[in-house]
C-alpha positions in Angstrom: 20.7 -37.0 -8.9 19.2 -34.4 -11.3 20.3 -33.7 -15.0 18.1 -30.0 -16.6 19.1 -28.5 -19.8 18.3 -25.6 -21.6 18.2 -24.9 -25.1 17.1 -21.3 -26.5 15.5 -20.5 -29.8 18.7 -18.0 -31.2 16.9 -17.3 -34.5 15.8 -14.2 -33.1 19.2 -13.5 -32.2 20.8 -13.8 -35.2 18.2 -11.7 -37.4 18.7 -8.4 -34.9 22.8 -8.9 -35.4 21.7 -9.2 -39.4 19.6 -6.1 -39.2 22.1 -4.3 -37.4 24.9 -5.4 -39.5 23.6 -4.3 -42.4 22.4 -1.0 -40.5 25.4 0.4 -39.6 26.8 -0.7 -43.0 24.6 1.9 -44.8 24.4 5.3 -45.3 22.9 7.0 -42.4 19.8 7.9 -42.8 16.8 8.5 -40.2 13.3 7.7 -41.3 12.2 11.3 -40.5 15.1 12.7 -42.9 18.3 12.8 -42.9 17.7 16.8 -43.2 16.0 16.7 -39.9 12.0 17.0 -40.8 9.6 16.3 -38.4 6.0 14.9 -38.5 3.7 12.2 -37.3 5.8 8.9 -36.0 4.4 5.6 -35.5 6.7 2.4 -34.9 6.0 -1.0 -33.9 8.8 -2.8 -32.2 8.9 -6.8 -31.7 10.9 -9.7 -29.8 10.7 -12.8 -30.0 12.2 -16.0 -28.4 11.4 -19.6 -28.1 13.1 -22.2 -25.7 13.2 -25.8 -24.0 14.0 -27.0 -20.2 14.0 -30.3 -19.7 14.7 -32.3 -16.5 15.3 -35.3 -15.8 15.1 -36.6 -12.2 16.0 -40.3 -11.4 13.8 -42.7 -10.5 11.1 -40.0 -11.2 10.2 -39.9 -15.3 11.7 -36.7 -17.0 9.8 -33.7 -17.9 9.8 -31.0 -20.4 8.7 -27.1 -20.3 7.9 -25.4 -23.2 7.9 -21.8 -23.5 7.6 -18.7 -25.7 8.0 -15.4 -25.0 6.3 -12.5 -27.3 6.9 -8.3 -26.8 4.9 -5.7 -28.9 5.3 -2.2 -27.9 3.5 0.1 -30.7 4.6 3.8 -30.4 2.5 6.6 -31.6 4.2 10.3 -31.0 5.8 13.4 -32.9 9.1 14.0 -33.9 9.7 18.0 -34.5 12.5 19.7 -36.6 15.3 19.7 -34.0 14.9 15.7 -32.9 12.9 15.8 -29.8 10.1 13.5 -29.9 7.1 13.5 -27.4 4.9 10.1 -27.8 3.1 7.6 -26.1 3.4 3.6 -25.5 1.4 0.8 -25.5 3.6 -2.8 -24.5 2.4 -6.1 -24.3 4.9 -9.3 -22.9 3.7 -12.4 -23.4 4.8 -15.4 -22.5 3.2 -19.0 -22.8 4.9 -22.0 -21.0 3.2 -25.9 -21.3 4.5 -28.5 -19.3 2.2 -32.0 -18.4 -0.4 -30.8 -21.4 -1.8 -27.5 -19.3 -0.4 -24.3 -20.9 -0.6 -20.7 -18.8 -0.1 -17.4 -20.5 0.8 -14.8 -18.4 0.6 -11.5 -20.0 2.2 -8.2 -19.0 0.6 -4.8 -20.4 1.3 -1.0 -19.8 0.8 2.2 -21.4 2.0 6.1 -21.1 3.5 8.6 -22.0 7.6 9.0 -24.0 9.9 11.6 -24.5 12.9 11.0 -26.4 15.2 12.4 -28.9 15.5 11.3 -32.7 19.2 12.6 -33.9 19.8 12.8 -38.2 22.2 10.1 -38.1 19.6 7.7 -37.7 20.3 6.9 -33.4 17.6 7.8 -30.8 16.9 7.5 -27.5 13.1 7.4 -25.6 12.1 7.2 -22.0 8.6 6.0 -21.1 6.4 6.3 -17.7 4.3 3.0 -17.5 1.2 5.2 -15.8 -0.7 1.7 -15.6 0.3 -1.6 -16.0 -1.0 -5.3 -15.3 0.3 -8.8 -15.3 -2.7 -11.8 -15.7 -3.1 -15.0 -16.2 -0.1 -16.0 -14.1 -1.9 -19.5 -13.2 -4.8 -21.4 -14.1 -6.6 -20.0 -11.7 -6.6 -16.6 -13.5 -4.6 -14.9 -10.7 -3.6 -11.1 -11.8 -1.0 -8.6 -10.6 -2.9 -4.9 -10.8 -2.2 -1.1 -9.7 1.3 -1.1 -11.5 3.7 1.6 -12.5 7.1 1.5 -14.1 9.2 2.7 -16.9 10.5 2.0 -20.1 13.6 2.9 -22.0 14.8 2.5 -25.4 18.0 3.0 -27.5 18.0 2.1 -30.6 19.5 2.5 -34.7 16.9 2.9 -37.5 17.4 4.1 -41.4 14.9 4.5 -43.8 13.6 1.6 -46.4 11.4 2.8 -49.0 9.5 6.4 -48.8 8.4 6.7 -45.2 9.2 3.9 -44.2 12.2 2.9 -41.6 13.7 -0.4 -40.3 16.1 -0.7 -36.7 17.4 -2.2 -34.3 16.8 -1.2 -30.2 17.8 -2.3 -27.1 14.9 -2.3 -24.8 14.4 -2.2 -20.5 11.5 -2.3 -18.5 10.7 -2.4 -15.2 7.2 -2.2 -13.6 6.2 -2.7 -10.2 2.6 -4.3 -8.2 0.9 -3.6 -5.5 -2.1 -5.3 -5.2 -2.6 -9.0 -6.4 -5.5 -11.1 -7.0 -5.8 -14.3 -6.6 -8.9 -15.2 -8.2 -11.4 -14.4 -5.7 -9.5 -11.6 -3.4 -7.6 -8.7 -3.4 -4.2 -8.8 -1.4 -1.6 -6.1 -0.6 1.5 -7.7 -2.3 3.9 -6.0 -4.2 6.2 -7.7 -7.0 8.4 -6.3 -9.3 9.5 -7.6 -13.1 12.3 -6.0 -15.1 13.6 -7.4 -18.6 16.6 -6.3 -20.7 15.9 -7.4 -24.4 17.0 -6.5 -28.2 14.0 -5.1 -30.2 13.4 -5.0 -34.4 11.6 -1.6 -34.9 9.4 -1.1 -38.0 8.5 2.8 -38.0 6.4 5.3 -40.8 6.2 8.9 -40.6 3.8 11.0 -42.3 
C-alpha cells in the first residue's frame, strides 16, 4: 500500500486574485495613457510557486520532493498611438526539485519576436514566436533539450501606479517543442514537447 500527498505553496495565488481585485476596482487606466499615447514599453512579468510531495510506501521509509518553480519573461517593444504593440521576449522557467539531498534545476529559455494590442481601458493581448528555445539541466548528468520553437501568448489587465509606471495581472501559455536532445555526450533525434498555463504579475514603464 502507498499513501502520496501534495501540498502547494498558494501564496502566489492569493496575491494575483489581490492584484486583480484591486485592479478591476480602479479607475481604468493603461500605463501608456488612458488617452492612448504611445512610446517605449518595457515589462517584466513573474510566477512563482512552491510545493511538497511526499510518499510514503510501506515497508519501504517515506520520501519527500521538494520543488520550486520560477518564470521571468522581460518584454521590450513599442506601443504606437492606436494600441498595437510590436516587441520582443525573452522567458526563463525554472524549476528546482531536491529529493534524497541531490537537487536538479532544469531550466527552460526562449526568445523572439511579439505582436499584440494595448487597448485604453488598461486590457491587452500579445502573441509571441519562440524562434529559439532550450531546456537543460534536466538531470545530473547535464542532459539538454535543443533546436526548439514554440509560442507564447498573453492576456492580461494593467493600470498605471505612479508616473510611468504600471502594475497587472496576465494569464500566460506556452508551448515549445525539441528536436534534438543531448544526453551529455551525444546528440539524438528526439522530440518532446512542454506546454504550461500559468497566472503572471506584470510590472511595466514606458517612456
Amino acid at each position: 500500500m502507498g499513501q502520496q500527498s501534495f501540498s502547494t505553496n498558494k501564496i502566489f495565488g492569493v496575491i494575483v486574485a489581490g492584484v486583480a481585485s484591486t485592479l478591476l476596482a480602479s479607475s481604468p487606466a493603461l500605463a501608456r495613457g488612458g488617452s492612448g499615447g504611445s512610446g517605449v514599453v518595457t515589462a517584466l512579468n513573474l510566477y512563482y510557486a512552491s510545493g511538497d510531495i511526499s510518499e510514503e510506501q510501506t515497508p519501504a521509509a517515506a520520501t519527500t520532493i521538494k520543488s520550486t518553480n520560477t518564470s521571468l519573461d522581460l518584454n521590450l517593444g513599442y506601443v504606437m498611438s492606436n494600441g498595437l504593440y510590436l516587441g520582443f521576449l525573452y522567458g526563463m522557467d525554472t524549476v528546482s526539485s531536491t529529493s534524497g539531498g541531490v537537487t536538479t534545476t532544469p531550466t527552460l529559455t526562449g526568445f523572439g519576436p511579439s505582436v499584440g494590442y494595448m487597448a485604453p481601458s488598461g486590457w491587452f493581448v500579445t502573441g509571441s514566436y519562440i524562434l529559439s528555445a532550450s531546456y537543460e539541466k534536466i538531470n545530473a548528468a547535464g542532459a539538454k533539450w535543443t533546436k526548439g520553437t514554440g509560442f507564447q501568448g498573453d492576456v492580461g489587465y494593467q493600470m498605471n501606479l505612479a508616473g510611468a509606471f504600471s502594475l497587472g495581472v496576465l494569464m500566460t501559455y506556452r508551448s515549445a517543442s525539441f528536436t534534438n536532445f543531448n544526453d551529455g555526450t551525444t546528440d539524438l533525434a528526439y522530440k518532446y514537447t512542454a506546454s504550461q498555463m500559468y497566472p503572471q504579475i506584470r510590472l511595466g514603464f514606458i517612456f
